[in-house]
VOGU-3710 file (C-alpha; in Angstrom, 3 decimals, decimal comma):
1> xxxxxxxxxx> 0,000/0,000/0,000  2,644/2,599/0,460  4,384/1,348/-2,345  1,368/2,758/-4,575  1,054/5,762/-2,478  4,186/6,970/-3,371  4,554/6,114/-6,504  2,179/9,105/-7,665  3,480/11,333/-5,196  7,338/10,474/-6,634
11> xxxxxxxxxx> 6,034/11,751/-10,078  4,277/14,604/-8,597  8,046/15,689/-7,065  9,596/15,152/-10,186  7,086/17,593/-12,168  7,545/20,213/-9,416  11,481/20,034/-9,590  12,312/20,087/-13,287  9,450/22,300/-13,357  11,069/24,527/-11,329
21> xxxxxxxxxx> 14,498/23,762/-12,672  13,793/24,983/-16,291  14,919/28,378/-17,193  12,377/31,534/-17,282  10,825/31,636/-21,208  10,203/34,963/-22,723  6,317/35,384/-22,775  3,659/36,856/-25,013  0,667/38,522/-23,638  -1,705/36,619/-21,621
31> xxxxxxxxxx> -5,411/38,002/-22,283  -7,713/34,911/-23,691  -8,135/31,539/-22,789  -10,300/29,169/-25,284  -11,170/25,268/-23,506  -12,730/22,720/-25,900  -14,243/19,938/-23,383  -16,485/16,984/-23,453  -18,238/14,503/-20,512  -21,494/12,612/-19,866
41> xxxxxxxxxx> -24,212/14,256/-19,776  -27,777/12,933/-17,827  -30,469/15,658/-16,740  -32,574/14,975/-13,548  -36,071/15,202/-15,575  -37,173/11,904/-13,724  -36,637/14,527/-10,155  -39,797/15,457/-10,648  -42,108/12,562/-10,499  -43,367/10,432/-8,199
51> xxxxxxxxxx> -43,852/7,528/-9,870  -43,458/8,035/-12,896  -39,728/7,953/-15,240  -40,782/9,724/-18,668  -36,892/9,998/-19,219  -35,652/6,964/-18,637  -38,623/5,376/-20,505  -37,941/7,689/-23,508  -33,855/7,626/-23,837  -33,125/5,021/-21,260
61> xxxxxxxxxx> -30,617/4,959/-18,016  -27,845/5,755/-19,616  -25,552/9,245/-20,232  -25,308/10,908/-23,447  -22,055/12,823/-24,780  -21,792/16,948/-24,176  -19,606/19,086/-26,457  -18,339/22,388/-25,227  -16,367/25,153/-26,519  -15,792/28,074/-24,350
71> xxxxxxxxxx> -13,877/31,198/-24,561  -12,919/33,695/-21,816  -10,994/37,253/-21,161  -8,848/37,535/-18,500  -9,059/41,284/-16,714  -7,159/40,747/-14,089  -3,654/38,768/-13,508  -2,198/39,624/-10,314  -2,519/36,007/-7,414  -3,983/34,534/-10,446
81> xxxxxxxxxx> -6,238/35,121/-12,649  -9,679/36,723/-12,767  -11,657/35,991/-15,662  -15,337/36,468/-17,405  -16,302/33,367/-20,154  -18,747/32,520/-22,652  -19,627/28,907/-23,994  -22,200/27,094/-25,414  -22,510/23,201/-26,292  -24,388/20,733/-27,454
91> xxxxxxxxxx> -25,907/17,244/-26,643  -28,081/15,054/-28,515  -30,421/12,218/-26,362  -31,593/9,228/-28,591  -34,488/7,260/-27,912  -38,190/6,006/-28,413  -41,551/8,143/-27,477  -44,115/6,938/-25,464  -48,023/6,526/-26,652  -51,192/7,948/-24,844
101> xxxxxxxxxx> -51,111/4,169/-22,953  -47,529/5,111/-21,743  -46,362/2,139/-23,930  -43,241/2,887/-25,871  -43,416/3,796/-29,065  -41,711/2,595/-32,161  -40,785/5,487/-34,132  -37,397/7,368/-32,999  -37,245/10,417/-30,603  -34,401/13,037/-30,248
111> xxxxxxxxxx> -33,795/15,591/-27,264  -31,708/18,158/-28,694  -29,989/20,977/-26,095  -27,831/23,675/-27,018  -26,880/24,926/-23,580  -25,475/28,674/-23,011  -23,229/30,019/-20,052  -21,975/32,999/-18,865  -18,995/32,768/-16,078  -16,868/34,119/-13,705
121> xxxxxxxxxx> -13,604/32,417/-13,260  -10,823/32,269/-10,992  -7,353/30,593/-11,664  -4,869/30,021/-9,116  -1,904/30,172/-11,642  0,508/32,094/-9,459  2,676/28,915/-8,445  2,593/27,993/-12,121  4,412/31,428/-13,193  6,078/31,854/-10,440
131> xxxxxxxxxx> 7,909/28,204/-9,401  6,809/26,353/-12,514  4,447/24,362/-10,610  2,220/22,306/-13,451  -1,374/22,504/-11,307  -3,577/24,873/-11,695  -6,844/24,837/-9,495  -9,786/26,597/-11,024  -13,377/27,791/-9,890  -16,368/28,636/-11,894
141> xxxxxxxxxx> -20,039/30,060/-11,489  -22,699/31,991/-13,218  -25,527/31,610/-14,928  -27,031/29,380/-17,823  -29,832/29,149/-20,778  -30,506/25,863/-21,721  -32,626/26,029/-25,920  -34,091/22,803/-25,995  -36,298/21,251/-29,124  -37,181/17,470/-29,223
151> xxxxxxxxxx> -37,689/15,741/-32,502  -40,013/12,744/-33,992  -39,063/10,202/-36,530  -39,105/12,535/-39,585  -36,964/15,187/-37,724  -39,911/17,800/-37,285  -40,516/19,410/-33,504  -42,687/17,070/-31,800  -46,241/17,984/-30,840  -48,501/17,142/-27,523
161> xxxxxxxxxx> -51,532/15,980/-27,835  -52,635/19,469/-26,418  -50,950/21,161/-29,650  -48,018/22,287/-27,532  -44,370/22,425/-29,517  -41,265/19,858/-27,728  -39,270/23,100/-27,702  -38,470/25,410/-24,930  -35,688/27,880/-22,757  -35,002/27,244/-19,648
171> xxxxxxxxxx> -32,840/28,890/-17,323  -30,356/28,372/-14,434  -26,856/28,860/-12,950  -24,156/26,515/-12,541  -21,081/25,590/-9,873  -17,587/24,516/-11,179  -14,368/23,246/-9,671  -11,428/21,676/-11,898  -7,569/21,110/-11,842  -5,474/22,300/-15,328
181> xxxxxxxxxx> -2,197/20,401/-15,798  0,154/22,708/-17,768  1,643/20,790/-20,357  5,004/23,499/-20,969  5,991/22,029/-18,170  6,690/18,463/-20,325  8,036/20,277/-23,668  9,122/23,966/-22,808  11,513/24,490/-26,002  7,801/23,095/-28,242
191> xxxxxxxxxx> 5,944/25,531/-25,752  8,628/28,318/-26,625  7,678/28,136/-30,401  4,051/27,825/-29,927  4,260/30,759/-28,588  6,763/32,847/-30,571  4,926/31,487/-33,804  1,081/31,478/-32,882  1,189/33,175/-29,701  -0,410/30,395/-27,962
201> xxxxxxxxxx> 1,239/31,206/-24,345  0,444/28,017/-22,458  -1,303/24,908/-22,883  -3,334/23,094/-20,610  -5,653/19,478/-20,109  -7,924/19,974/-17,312  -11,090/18,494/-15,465  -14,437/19,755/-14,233  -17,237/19,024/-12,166  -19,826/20,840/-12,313
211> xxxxxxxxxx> -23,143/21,455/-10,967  -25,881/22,341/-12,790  -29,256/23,982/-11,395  -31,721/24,243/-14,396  -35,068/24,708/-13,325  -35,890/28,562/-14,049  -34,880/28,842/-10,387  -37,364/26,517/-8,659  -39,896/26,347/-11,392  -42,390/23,713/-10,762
221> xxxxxxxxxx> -43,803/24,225/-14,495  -40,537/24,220/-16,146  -38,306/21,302/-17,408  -36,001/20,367/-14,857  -32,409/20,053/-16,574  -30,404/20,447/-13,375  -27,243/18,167/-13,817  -23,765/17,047/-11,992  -21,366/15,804/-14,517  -17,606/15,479/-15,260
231> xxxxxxxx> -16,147/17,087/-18,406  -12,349/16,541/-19,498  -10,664/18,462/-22,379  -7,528/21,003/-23,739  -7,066/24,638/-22,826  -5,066/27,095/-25,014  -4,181/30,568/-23,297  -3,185/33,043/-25,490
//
């Protein structure tokens, strides 16, 4: 057991020290950051009922891929990093409807949700800059529209039986906390010319989890979209 306790904590060392050993790079402006990420996705529609599971009947138990691109401007860079972002994404939920009986239906059903967010972010780069050390712990919040439009068999916008479209907006806000690995750390001469050449000034992977409330704030007549979920992906800062 402390054999594999230490093993990742040897690596961590040797990141920090030849981190910290490699000479201080000549750096372009820092003012953007752009993140392209991507986790499973599940919404807690089912929250809502008693007895009943409309979701799980109509897509199943499973977790469908999200897609996210976001892109942020960084005001202030002083113990880190201050930051306001913008992203939107987009997930796509496969399934089968249900009939008047509540049996399911043959004919193909699609959820699709184009979800917008607006955030304030912190980044605690300062170690990163200042030692070279590789981790960079990051917190997120703000708030979220959620365009949603659910499709039949023959790709039109699904109708109730009361007339009523399968499209809709709902609103929210949303909780994030994440860890960016800097990968200059592992090439710096390749980070050097990404930089002189593109101005790309570092590159990150990172992870997320993040909460998501999206219920137009308590609505008991709205969808309920609210969400926890992982997301993984690459950060450029430029």
């Amino acid at each position: 057991m402390r054999t594999a306790i230490s093993l990742p904590l040897a690596v961590l060392a040797a990141l920090v020290v030849v981190g910290a050993s490699l000479p201080a790079r000549a750096e372009s402006p820092r003012n953007f950051i752009a993140e392209l990420k991507f986790g499973p996705w599940r919404p807690d529609v089912d929250k809502e009922f008693t007895t009943k599971k409309p979701w799980n009947d109509t897509f199943g138990g499973g977790y469908f891929l999200t897609s996210q691109v976001e892109f942020d401007w960084e005001f202030f860079k002083q113990v880190g990093v201050l930051a306001v972002g913008g992203s939107i994404g987009y997930t796509q939920a496969k399934g089968h409807g249900l009939l008047e009986s509540g049996a399911k239906s043959t004919d193909p059903t699609k959820m699709h949700l184009l979800p917008l967010s607006l955030s304030l972010i912190y980044r605690f780069d300062y170690l990163a800059h200042r030692f070279k050390f590789p981790f960079v712990p990051v917190v997120k919040g703000g708030l979220d529209g959620y365009f949603w439009w659910v499709t039949n068999g023959v790709g039109s916008v699904s109708k109730a039986a009361d007339g009523t479209r399968g499209r809709g907006l709902t609103f929210g806000g949303h909780a994030s906390v994440g860890l960016m690995f800097q990968l200059d750390s592992l090439a710096p001469m390749m980070a050097q010319t990404l930089d002189d050449e593109m101005g790309v000034n570092n590159t990150y992977l990172f992870a997320e989890y993040t909460w998501n409330w999206i219920d137009d704030f308590g609505s008991k007549t709205s969808m309920n979209l609210s969400s926890r979920n992982f997301v993984a992906g690459i950060a450029f800062e430029f």
